[in-house]
C-alpha positions in Angstrom: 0.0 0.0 0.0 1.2 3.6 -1.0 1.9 6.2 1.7 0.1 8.2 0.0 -3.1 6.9 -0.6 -6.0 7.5 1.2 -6.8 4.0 3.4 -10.3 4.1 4.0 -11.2 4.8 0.1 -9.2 1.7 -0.6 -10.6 -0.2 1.8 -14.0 0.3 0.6 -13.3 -0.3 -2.5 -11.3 -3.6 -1.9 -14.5 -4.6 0.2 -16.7 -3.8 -2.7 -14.7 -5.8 -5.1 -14.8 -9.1 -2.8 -18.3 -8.7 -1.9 -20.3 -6.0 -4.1 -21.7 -3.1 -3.4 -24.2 -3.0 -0.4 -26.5 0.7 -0.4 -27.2 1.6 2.7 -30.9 1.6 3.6 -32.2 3.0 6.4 -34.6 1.3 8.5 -35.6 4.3 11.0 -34.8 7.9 11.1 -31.4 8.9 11.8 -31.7 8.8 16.0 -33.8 5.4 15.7 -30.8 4.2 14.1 -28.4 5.8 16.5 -30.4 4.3 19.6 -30.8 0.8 18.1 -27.2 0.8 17.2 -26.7 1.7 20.6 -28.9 -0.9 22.4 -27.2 -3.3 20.2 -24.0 -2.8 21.4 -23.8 -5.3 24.0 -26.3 -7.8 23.4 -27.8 -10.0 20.4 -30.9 -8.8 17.9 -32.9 -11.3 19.8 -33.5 -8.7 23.2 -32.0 -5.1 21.1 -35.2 -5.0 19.0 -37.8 -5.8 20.9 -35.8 -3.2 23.9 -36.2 -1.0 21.0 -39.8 -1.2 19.7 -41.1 -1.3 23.3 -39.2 1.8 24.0 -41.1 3.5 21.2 -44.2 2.0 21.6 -44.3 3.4 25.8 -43.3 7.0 25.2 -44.3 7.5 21.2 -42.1 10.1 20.1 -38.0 10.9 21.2 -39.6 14.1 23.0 -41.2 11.8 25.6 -38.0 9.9 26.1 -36.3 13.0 26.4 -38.0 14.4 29.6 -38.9 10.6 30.4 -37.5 9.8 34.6 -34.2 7.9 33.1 -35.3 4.7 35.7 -38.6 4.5 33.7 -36.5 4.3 30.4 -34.5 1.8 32.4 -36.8 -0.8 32.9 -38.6 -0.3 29.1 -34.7 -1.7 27.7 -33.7 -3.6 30.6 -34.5 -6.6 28.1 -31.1 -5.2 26.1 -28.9 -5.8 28.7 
């Protein structure tokens, strides 16, 4: 590899070659994805989802987590842990 070539560019493109280009699609809007990728961090797809869909489905919007007592939030993803 060249000094003076950019790494991450090649990278990409060396991933690309071996396994095709994958778009990016996002699944939620950009802080769902942040907090899924989050809850994900440390434990399986098996408990991060559901954590994640019952956290929206008890407080309905990121405004209501927001000012949400951070115990209450707690126990909603307590299944991520």
């Amino acid at each position: 590899m060249m000094m003076n070539t950019p790494v991450i560019p090649l990278i990409l493109q060396l991933l690309e070659n071996e396994y095709g280009h994958r778009e990016f699609i996002p699944h939620r809007d950009p802080l769902g994805e942040l907090v899924q990728t989050i809850l994900s961090q440390n434990t399986s797809d098996l408990n991060s989802r559901p954590a994640y869909s019952a956290l929206k489905a008890a407080f309905k919007s990121w405004d209501n987590i927001l000012t949400a007592d951070t115990s209450r939030v707690a126990e909603i993803i307590r299944r991520a842990d």
